[in-house]
N, C-alpha and C positions, 0 to 999 in steps of 0.2 A: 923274520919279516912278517908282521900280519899282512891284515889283508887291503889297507889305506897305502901304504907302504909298495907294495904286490903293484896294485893297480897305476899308482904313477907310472910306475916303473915297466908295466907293459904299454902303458899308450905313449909313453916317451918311447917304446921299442917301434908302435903303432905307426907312430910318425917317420921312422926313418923309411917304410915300406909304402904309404898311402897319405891324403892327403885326410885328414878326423874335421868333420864339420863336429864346431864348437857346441851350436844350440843343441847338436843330436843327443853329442856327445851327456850335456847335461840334461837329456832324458831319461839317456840311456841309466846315470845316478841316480836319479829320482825311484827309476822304476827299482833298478835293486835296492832302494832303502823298504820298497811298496811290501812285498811278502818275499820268504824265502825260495819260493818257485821259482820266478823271475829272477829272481838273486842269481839261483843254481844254473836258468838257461845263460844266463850274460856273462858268467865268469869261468868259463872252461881254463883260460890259463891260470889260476888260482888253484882248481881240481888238478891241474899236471903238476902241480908244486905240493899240494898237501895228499895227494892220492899215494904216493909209495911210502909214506911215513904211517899213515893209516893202514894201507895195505899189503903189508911188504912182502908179504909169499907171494899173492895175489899179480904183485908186480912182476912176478919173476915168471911168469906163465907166457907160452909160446905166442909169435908175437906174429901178428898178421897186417893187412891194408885194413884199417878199421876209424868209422868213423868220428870217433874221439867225444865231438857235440853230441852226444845220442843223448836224448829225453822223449818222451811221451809225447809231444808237441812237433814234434820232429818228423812227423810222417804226411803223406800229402796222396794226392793225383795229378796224372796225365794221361796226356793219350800218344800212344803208342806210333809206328810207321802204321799201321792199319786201320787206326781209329780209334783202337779200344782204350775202355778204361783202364787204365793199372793205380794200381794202391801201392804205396813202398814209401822208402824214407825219403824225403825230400832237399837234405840240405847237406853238403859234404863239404863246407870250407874251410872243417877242420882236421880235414883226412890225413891221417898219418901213419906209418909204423907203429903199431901198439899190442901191450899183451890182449889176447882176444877178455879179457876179463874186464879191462875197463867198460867196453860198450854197453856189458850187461850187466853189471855194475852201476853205472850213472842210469840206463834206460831203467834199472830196481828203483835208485833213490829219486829220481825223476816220481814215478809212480807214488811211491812213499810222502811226498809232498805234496802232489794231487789231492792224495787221499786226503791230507790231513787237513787242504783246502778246501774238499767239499768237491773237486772235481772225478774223483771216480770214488762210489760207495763198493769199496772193498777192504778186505784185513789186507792189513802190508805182508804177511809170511804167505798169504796163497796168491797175490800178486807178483811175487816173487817165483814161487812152485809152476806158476802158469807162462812165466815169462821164459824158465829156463826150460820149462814142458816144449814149448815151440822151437827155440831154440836146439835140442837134441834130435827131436824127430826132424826139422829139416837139416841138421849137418845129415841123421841118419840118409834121407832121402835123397841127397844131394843137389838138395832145395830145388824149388820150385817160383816163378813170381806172383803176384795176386791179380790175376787178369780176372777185370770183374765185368764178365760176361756172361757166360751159361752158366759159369760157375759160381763161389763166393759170391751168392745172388745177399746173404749175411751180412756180409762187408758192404757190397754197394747200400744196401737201404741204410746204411750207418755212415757213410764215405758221402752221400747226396743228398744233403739234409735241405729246408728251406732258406738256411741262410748262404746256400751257392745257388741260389736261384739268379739268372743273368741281370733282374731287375736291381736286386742287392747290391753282388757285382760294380756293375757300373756305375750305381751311384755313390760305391767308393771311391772308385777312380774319378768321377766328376767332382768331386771333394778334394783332390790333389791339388795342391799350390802350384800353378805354372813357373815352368824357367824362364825368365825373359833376356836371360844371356846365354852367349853359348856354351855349348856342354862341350867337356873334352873331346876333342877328334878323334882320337881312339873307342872313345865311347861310341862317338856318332857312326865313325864304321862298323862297327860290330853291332848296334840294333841296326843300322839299314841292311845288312849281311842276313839280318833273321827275318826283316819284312817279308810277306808272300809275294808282294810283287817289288818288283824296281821302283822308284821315281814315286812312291804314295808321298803325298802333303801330310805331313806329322806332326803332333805340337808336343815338347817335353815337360814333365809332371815331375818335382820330387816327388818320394815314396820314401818315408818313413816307416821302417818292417825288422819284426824281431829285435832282440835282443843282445846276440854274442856278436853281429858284426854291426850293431845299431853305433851312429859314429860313420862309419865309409859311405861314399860316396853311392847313393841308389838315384839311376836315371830311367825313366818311365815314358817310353814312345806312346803313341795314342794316334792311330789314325784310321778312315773310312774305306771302307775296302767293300764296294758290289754291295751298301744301301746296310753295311755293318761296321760295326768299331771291332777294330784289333791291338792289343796292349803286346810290346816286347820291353825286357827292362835289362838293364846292365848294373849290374854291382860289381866294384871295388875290392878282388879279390889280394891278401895276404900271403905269406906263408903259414901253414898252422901256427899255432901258440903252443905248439907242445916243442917246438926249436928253440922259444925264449924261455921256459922252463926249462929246457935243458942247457942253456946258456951259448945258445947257436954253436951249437959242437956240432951241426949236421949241415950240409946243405942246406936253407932254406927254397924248398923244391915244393913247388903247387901242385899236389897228388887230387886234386879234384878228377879231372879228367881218366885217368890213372883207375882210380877205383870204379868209373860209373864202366869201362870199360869189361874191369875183369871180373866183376861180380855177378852172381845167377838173376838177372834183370831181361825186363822189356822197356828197352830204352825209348828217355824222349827225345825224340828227333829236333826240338828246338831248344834243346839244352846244351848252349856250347860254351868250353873257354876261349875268349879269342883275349891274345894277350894277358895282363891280368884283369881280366871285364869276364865274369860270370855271366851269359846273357842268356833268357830264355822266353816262352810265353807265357802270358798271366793270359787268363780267362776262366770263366767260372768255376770248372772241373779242371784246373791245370795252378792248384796252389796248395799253399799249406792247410791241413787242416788244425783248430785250435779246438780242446774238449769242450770246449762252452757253446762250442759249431754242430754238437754230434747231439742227434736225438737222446731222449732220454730212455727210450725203448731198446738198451745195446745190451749185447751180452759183453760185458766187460772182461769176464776173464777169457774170452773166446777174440777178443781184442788183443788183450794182453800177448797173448798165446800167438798171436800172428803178427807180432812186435818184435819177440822173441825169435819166431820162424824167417821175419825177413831181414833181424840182423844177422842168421845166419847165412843168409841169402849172397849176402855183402862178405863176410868172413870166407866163404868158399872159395872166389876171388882168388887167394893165396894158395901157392901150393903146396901139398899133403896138407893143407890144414883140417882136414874131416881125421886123420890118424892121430897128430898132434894133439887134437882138444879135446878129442875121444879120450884117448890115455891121461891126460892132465883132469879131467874131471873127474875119472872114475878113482881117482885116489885125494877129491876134496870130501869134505865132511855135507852130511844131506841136506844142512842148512846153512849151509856155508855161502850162498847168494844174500839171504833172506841177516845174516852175521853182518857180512865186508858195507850192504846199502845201508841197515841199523846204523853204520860206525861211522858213516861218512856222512850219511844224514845230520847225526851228530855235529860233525866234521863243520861241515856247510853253513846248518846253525851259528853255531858258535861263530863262526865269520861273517855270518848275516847282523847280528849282534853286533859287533863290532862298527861293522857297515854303517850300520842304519843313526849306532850313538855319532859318528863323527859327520853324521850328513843332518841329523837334529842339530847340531852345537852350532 
């Protein structure tokens, strides 16, 4: 089955679970014909189909809550019950059961395509070395979250660039196309659920955002709150894509919540599933961040490395997994991260290839 083939065949699975807006839909193709990056973030259930043929020992490795989508692009801010900043991964709607080797695997070939993009100046084998460096010292640790406070003062001036300045911001969101029908009522209970007060006057925005769940349904509140604007959104949550790779031999069970639970985190308190509606806050310091958002003055592999650290963050979540990946690692080859991203890289390409000729014709 390539990958033209692949794709029908998961948004016909698409449909039997969500309602797929058409126009998004063929953004969402456009963008993976645009570069292989975007290709790699949009087509996770593509990666659970050709990932154990490419990596078949790799596959067989002990298998934890792990967040499946992991790329480079994949990490964000919020704030905390307290206030604080925290740094960590930001997007879990493909959370599954998986060998802990995928995560850091795609977060390699993620990076590997950056690279070759022009978005981080690094060699792929020491992006690699610094992703799995974080990685061991926080299982050793038994991780830690990036509370960017007194501490990780690094991270903040890299995480708070000027383009999350509030003037930026909102004049994104005043760019959103208004809804002038009504949003699904499960929708509508679950962003007024997240409003700070009761009874605020709201007006709903599409939000066209990302790629792997670009298609589902995203609704964007907007309302004035004490002489300010406040943004909550609700998106159209699935079951992972790693159940229609496997050919739904599984429950089809929404582990989002699941993982934001048992992983070494400082949770966002406006991050909830209600139903299947992912609903949370948007505002300046409370989104994804994207490499082209990050100054140019970072240490990159000092990034890396704390990419690395807080998917281990997530991975600890399961239990004994710090003894499991311990002993599974200590008997792979030293370049064996820096091997499995080279081969899927590969892997990806050659599907991008494919992609891009049947969306030219």
């Amino acid at each position: 089955m390539n990958i033209v083939k692949a794709t029908q065949r998961f948004e016909d699975w698409l449909r039997r679970h969500t309602t797929l807006l058409k126009p998004d839909l063929r953004l969402k193709h456009q963008r993976m014909a645009e570069a292989v990056f975007p290709f790699l973030r949009a087509t996770f259930y593509r990666w659970m189909q050709v990932w154990p043929e490419v990596c078949p020992d790799l596959a067989k490795a002990p298998r934890v809550l792990a967040v499946g989508d992991l790329h480079v692009e994949n990490f964000g801010t919020w704030r905390d019950i307290e206030g604080r900043l925290v740094w960590g991964i930001n997007d879990f709607d493909e959370a599954a059961v998986l060998p802990y080797t995928v995560d850091l695997v795609r977060l390699a070939t993620s990076a590997m395509f950056a690279i070759a993009s022009g978005g981080l100046a690094l060699k792929p084998k020491e992006a690699c070395e610094s992703i799995l460096e974080g990685y061991k010292e926080s299982l050793a640790s038994r991780g830690r979250p990036y509370v960017l406070e007194e501490e990780n003062n690094w991270l903040r001036q890299i995480a708070t660039g000027v383009l999350r300045d509030p003037a930026h911001f909102w004049k994104r969101m005043d760019a959103l196309p208004r809804i002038n029908k009504p949003i699904p009522p499960s929708a509508q209970e679950a962003l007024e659920h997240l409003m700070p007060e009761r009874g605020l006057t709201y007006h709903a925005v599409r939000r066209v955002a990302g790629l792997g769940s670009l298609g589902h349904v995203r609704v964007v509140a907007i309302a004035l709150c004490h002489g300010a604007r406040v943004a909550r959104e609700a998106k159209a949550l699935v079951p992972s894509s790693v159940y229609w790779a496997n050919g739904d031999v599984a429950p089809s069970e929404i582990l989002y919540h699941a993982i934001l639970s048992r992983s070494v985190r400082c949770p966002d308190p406006f991050v909830q599933l209600r139903g299947h509606w992912i609903v949370r806050r948007l505002s300046p310091h409370c989104s994804r961040i994207e490499l082209s958002a990050l100054p140019t003055n970072r240490d990159e592999l000092r990034l890396l490395s704390a990419m690395g650290w807080e998917t281990a963050n997530i991975h600890l979540g399961s239990v004994d997994a710090p003894r499991y990946i311990r002993r599974h690692l200590s008997r792979l080859k030293p370049n064996w991260l820096f091997t499995a991203a080279k081969d899927m890289e590969k892997a990806v390409t050659s599907d991008w290839h494919t992609w891009k000729k049947s969306e030219d014709s």
